[in-house]
N, C-alpha and C positions, 0 to 999 in steps of 0.2 A: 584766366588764372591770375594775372597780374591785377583785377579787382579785389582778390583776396587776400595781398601780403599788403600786413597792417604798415603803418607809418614807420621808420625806422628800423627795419628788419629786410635783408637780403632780398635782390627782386629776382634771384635766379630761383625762389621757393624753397634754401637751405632753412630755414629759420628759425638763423641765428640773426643777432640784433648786429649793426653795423653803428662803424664809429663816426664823430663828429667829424666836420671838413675842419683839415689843420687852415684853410684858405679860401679865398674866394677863387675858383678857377672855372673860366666862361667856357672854354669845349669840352670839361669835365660835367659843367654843372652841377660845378659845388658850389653851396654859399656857407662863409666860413660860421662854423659853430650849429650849421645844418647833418641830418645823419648824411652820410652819402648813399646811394641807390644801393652797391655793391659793394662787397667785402674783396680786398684786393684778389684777381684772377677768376673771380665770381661772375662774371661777365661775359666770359668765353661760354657759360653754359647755357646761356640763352638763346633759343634758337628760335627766330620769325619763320614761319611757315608759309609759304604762297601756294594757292589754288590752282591747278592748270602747272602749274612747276615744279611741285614737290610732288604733287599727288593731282588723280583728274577724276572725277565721279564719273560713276558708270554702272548703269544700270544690268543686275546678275540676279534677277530674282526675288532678291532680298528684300525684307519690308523697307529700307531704305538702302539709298547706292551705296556701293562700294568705295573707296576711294583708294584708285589704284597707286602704287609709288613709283613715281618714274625714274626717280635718279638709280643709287647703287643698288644690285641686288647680290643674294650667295646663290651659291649653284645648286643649294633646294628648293628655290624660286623666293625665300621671304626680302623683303628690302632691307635695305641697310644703309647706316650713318655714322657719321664720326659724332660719340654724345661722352661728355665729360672726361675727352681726351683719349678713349679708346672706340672701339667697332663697338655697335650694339645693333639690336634688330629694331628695324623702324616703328614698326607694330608696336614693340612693349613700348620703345620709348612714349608714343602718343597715349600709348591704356595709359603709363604711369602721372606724365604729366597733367592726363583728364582724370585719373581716380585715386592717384597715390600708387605707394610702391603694393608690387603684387604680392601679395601674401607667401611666408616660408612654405613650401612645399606643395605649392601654383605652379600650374604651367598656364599660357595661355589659350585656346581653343578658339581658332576663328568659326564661329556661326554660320557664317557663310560660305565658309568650303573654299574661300580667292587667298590662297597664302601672301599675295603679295596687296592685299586689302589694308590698310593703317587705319580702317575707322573705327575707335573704341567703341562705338556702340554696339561694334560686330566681334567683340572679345569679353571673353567671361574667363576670370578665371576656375580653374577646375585642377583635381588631382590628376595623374597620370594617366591612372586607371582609367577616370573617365573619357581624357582627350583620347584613350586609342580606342574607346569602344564607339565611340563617335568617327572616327576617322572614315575615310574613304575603305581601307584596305581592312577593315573588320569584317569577317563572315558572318557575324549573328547580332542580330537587333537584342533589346533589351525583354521587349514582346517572346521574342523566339527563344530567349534564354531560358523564361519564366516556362515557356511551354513545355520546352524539357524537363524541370523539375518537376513539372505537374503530371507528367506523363509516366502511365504505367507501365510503356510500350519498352520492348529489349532496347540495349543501345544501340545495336546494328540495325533496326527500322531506325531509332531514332535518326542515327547518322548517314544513312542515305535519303531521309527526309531534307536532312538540312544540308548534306551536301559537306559535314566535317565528318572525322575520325571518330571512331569509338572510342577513343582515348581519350578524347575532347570533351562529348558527351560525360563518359563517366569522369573527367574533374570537375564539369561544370555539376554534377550531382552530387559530388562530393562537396564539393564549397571551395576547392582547389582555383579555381578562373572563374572570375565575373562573381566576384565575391561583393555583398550586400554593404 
């Protein structure tokens, strides 16, 4: 990421352009009438990632590993960090940094099902909707949704087919849940 922020402009990836050294100062690493790296306190938001210390690959199935996060977590298992001076979830922080910020009205959806997985290639963003129909605790595939609509059968076959309510069945016929 630090290949991409041009000459003169913020290296925390705000970018904004940053101003010239009033000096020359050797532990700053400024050279006077040089831009400096950072815009003052722009620099706390940098954060070096270590392999094995932050996160450890591990292999769950997925076309590639997981990378699990060892340091903090919250108590619905995702990781967590102190990012631009408050709590954030590990996960987005890594999607954002590798893909930019997540779109208004994105959530994230791990792919691989490991909530405490931080590998952006294992995060897609998606609407709500779709992260729960995805989810572990959804009863009905996207397949079995269609199959109800297609089906001429009552909703009491249909709903002891699938194992939901009749009430369920007829919203999802109506357009009311698992809407297109």
């Amino acid at each position: 990421m630090l290949d991409d922020i041009p000459y003169g402009f913020c290296e925390c990836g705000c970018g904004r352009r940053t101003a010239p050294a009033p000096q020359s100062h050797s532990k700053r690493n400024w050279i006077k009438g040089e831009p400096v790296r950072f815009i003052s306190g722009h620099h706390r938001r940098v954060i070096h990632f270590v392999v094995g210390v932050d996160w450890v690959e591990v292999d769950h199935g997925f076309a590639t590993s997981c990378w699990i996060w060892q340091r903090s977590h919250r108590r619905d298992g995702y990781g967590q960090m102190k990012w631009n001076e408050r709590m954030a979830c590990a996960h987005r922080v890594l999607y954002e940094l590798t893909y930019g910020p997540i779109p208004a009205g994105l959530e994230l959806d791990h792919l691989c099902r490991v909530l405490n997985c931080v590998n952006p290639d294992h995060l897609e963003a998606v609407t709500a909707a779709i992260n729960v129909r995805r989810s572990a605790t959804a009863k009905l595939t996207a397949e079995q949704v269609a199959e109800i609509r297609a089906s001429d059968e009552r909703g009491a076959v249909l709903a002891t087919r699938y194992a939901v309510s009749q009430s369920n069945v007829s919203q999802i016929r109506r357009g009311r849940t698992w809407k297109t």
